[in-house]
N, C-alpha and C positions, 0 to 999 in steps of 0.2 A: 585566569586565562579563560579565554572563549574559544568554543568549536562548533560552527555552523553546518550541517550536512543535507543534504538535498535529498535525497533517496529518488534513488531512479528508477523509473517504468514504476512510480509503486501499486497505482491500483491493476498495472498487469503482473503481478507479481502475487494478488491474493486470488486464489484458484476458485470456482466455484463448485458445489456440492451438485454431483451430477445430476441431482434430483429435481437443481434448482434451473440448468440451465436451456431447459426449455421455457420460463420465465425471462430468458434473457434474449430468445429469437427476434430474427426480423428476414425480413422476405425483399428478394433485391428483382424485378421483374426484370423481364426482357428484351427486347429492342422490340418496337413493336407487335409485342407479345408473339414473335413468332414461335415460340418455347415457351415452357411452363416456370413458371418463377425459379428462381433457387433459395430456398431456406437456408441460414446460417443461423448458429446458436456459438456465442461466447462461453468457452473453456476458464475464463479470469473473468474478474471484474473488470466491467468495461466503463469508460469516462462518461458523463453527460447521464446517465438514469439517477433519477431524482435521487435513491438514497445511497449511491455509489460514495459521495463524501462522507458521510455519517461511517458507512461499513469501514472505509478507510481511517476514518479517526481512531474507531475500535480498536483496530486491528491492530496500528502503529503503537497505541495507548498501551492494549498486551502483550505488544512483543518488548517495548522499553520497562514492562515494569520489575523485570529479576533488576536491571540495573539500577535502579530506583530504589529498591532494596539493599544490593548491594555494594551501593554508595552514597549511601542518605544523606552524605554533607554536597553531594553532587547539586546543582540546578539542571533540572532538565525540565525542557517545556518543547513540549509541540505542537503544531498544527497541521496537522492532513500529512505529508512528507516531509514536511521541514523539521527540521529539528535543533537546538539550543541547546548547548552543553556548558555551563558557568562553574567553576571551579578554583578556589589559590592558586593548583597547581595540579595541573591535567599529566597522568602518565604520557610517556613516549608511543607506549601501544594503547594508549585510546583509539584509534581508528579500528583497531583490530578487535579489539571489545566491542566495540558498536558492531561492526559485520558479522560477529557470532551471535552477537543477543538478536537481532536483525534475519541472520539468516537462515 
Protein backbone atom coordinates (compact mmCIF):
# COMPACT_ATOMS: atom_id res chain seq x y z
CA UNK A 1 0.00 0.00 0.00
CA UNK A 2 0.85 3.62 -0.66
CA UNK A 3 0.12 7.04 1.33
CA UNK A 4 0.84 10.24 -0.33
CA UNK A 5 0.48 13.44 2.20
CA UNK A 6 1.11 17.03 1.43
CA UNK A 7 1.49 18.75 4.64
CA UNK A 8 -0.08 22.00 4.59
CA UNK A 9 1.14 25.73 5.28
CA UNK A 10 4.40 23.79 6.19
CA UNK A 11 6.99 26.19 6.28
CA UNK A 12 4.22 28.35 8.19
CA UNK A 13 4.03 25.98 10.54
CA UNK A 14 7.82 25.97 11.90
CA UNK A 15 7.94 29.09 14.40
CA UNK A 16 10.92 31.11 14.48
CA UNK A 17 13.37 31.71 17.53
CA UNK A 18 12.53 35.20 18.71
CA UNK A 19 16.05 36.10 18.63
CA UNK A 20 16.09 35.14 15.03
CA UNK A 21 13.27 37.20 13.72
CA UNK A 22 14.64 40.38 13.23
CA UNK A 23 16.84 38.49 10.61
CA UNK A 24 13.69 37.93 8.99
CA UNK A 25 12.40 41.72 8.65
CA UNK A 26 11.56 43.77 5.72
CA UNK A 27 10.29 47.25 5.51
CA UNK A 28 7.09 48.05 3.29
CA UNK A 29 7.18 52.13 2.52
CA UNK A 30 4.68 54.31 1.91
CA UNK A 31 2.58 55.91 -0.71
CA UNK A 32 4.73 58.49 -1.58
CA UNK A 33 6.49 58.51 1.53
CA UNK A 34 4.01 60.56 3.13
CA UNK A 35 4.60 58.28 6.35
CA UNK A 36 7.38 56.59 7.70
CA UNK A 37 7.94 53.01 6.41
CA UNK A 38 6.33 50.05 8.41
CA UNK A 39 8.60 47.40 9.61
CA UNK A 40 7.37 43.71 9.61
CA UNK A 41 9.20 40.79 10.97
CA UNK A 42 7.98 37.05 10.41
CA UNK A 43 6.88 35.06 13.64
CA UNK A 44 7.22 31.44 11.13
CA UNK A 45 9.32 30.60 8.54
CA UNK A 46 8.65 32.43 5.65
CA UNK A 47 8.71 31.00 1.75
CA UNK A 48 11.31 32.51 -0.84
CA UNK A 49 14.66 33.16 1.89
CA UNK A 50 17.28 31.26 0.46
CA UNK A 51 17.67 28.75 3.29
CA UNK A 52 13.88 28.47 4.26
CA UNK A 53 14.03 24.88 2.12
CA UNK A 54 16.88 23.44 3.65
CA UNK A 55 15.36 24.51 7.40
CA UNK A 56 12.24 22.84 6.17
CA UNK A 57 13.79 19.52 5.06
CA UNK A 58 15.25 19.55 8.70
CA UNK A 59 12.57 19.91 10.32
CA UNK A 60 10.11 17.40 8.31
CA UNK A 61 13.37 14.93 8.53
CA UNK A 62 12.88 15.36 12.62
CA UNK A 63 9.53 15.31 13.16
CA UNK A 64 9.19 11.86 10.86
CA UNK A 65 12.04 10.07 12.43
CA UNK A 66 10.20 8.31 16.04
CA UNK A 67 8.12 6.89 12.98
CA UNK A 68 11.06 5.59 11.16
CA UNK A 69 11.99 4.00 14.20
CA UNK A 70 8.98 2.85 15.09
CA UNK A 71 8.24 1.17 11.89
CA UNK A 72 11.47 0.13 10.28
CA UNK A 73 9.78 -2.22 7.72
CA UNK A 74 7.81 1.20 6.95
CA UNK A 75 9.27 3.29 3.50
CA UNK A 76 9.16 6.58 4.22
CA UNK A 77 10.84 9.17 1.95
CA UNK A 78 10.31 12.95 1.86
CA UNK A 79 10.83 15.95 0.21
CA UNK A 80 10.25 19.52 1.77
CA UNK A 81 6.23 18.65 2.53
CA UNK A 82 5.60 15.84 0.65
CA UNK A 83 5.71 12.73 1.95
CA UNK A 84 5.76 8.85 0.90
CA UNK A 85 4.59 6.20 3.04
CA UNK A 86 5.12 2.39 1.27
CA UNK A 87 4.11 -0.34 3.24
CA UNK A 88 2.39 -4.48 2.52
CA UNK A 89 -0.11 -3.32 4.58
CA UNK A 90 -0.66 0.28 6.10
CA UNK A 91 -2.89 0.41 9.38
CA UNK A 92 -6.63 2.01 9.18
CA UNK A 93 -5.26 4.89 11.61
CA UNK A 94 -2.25 5.75 9.61
CA UNK A 95 -3.33 9.12 8.92
CA UNK A 96 -3.62 9.66 12.62
CA UNK A 97 -0.11 8.37 13.34
CA UNK A 98 1.36 10.83 10.91
CA UNK A 99 -0.63 13.95 12.50
CA UNK A 100 0.67 13.14 16.01
CA UNK A 101 4.34 12.49 14.97
CA UNK A 102 3.67 15.64 12.67
CA UNK A 103 1.95 17.68 15.16
Amino acid sequence: QILIIDLKDCFFTIPLHVSDREKFAFSVPSINKQEPSKRYQWTVLPQGMKNSPTICQYYVSWALQPLRQQFNTWLIYHYMDDILCAAPQLPNDVIETFEKALS
